[in-house]
N, C-alpha and C positions, 0 to 999 in steps of 0.2 A: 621122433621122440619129443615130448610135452616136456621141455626145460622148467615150466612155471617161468616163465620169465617176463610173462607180458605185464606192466604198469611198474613193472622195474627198471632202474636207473645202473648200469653200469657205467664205471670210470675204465678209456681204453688208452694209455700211452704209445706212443710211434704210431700214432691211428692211421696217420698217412700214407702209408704203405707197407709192402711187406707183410709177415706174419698180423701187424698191430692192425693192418686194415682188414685183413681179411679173418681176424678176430672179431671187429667192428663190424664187420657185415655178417658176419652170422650169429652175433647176438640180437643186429637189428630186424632179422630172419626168423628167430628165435621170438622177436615180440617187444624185446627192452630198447627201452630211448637208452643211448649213447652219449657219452661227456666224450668226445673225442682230444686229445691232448696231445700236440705234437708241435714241432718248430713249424713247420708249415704246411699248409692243407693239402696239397699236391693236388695228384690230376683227377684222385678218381671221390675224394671226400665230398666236396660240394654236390653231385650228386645225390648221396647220403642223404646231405642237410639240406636239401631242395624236400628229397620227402618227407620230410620234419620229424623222422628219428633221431638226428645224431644234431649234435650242440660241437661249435670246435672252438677248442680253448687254444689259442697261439699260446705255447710252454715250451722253453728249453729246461730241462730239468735237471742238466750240465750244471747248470746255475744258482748256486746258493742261494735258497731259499720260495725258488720256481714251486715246490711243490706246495704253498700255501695258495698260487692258483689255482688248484686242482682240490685240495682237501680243506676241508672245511675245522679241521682241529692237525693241524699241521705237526704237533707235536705225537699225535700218533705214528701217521706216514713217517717220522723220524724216528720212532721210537723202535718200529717194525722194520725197517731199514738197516737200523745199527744192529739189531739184533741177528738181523739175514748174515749181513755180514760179515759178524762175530762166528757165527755158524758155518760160512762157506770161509771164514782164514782157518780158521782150526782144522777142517777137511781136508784142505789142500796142505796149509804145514803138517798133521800128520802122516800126507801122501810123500812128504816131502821126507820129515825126517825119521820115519819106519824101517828103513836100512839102518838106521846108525841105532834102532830100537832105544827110541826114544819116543815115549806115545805123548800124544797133546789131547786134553781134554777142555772143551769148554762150558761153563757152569751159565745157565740160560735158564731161570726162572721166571714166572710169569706171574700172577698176582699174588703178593705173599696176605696171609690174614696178618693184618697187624691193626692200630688203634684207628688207623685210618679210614679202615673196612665197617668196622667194629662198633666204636664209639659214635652214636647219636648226636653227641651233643658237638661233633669238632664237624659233621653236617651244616652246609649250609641250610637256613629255616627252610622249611615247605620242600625240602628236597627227597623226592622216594628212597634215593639210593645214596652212598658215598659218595663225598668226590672224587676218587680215585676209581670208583667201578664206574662214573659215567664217562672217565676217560679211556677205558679200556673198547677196542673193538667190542660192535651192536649190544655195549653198554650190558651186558654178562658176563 
């Protein structure tokens, strides 16, 4: 199967082994250079990056503030982050507290139209778009 994926850039975390690496080999299979991003290269990455698919980023991501090595608007990857996780505590507390029926909803909006979107003139000059839609994920 044609993934489309050749002259594409994936980002792959835990590339070094395990599931992450053996994600990173079959995107690099697939045709895409690889950002590989992991605490350390292990045994089988440097091969990868011998064939000049895969890039490795040394990232602990443990680490407050690790992932502005890896993303280039860093306030996204935190943005999507907080939001995952807002989504996976409400699932789990209301697995939790559904015996004592008591339901937990979480309220997870995405871009709201407001002046931000809207008004031209609060645009920075020469700018196609908002700057609130060029900060959202592939800028749509």
């Amino acid at each position: 199967m044609d993934l489309h994926l050749s002259g594409k850039t994936a980002l792959v975390t835990g590339a070094s082994k395990g599931i992450g690496l053996a994600i990173t080999k079959a995107l690099v299979d697939a045709g895409a250079q690889v950002v590989a991003g992991s605490r350390t290269r292990g045994d089988r990455l440097p091969a990868l990056e011998e064939a000049g698919q895969v890039s490795f980023v040394p990232v602990d991501l443990s680490k407050p503030g690790a992932a502005e090595e890896l993303v280039p608007n860093p306030g996204i990857a935190d943005y999507c982050a907080t939001k995952a996780a807002v989504a996976n505590f409400a699932k789990a507390l209301s697995n939790e507290l559904a015996p004592k029926n008591i339901r937990v909803n979480a309220v997870s909006p995405g871009p709201v139209l407001t002046g931000l979107w809207t008004d031209r003139a609060a645009w920075p000059m020469g700018s196609p778009r908002p700057p609130a839609r060029r900060r959202t994920v592939f800028g749509r």
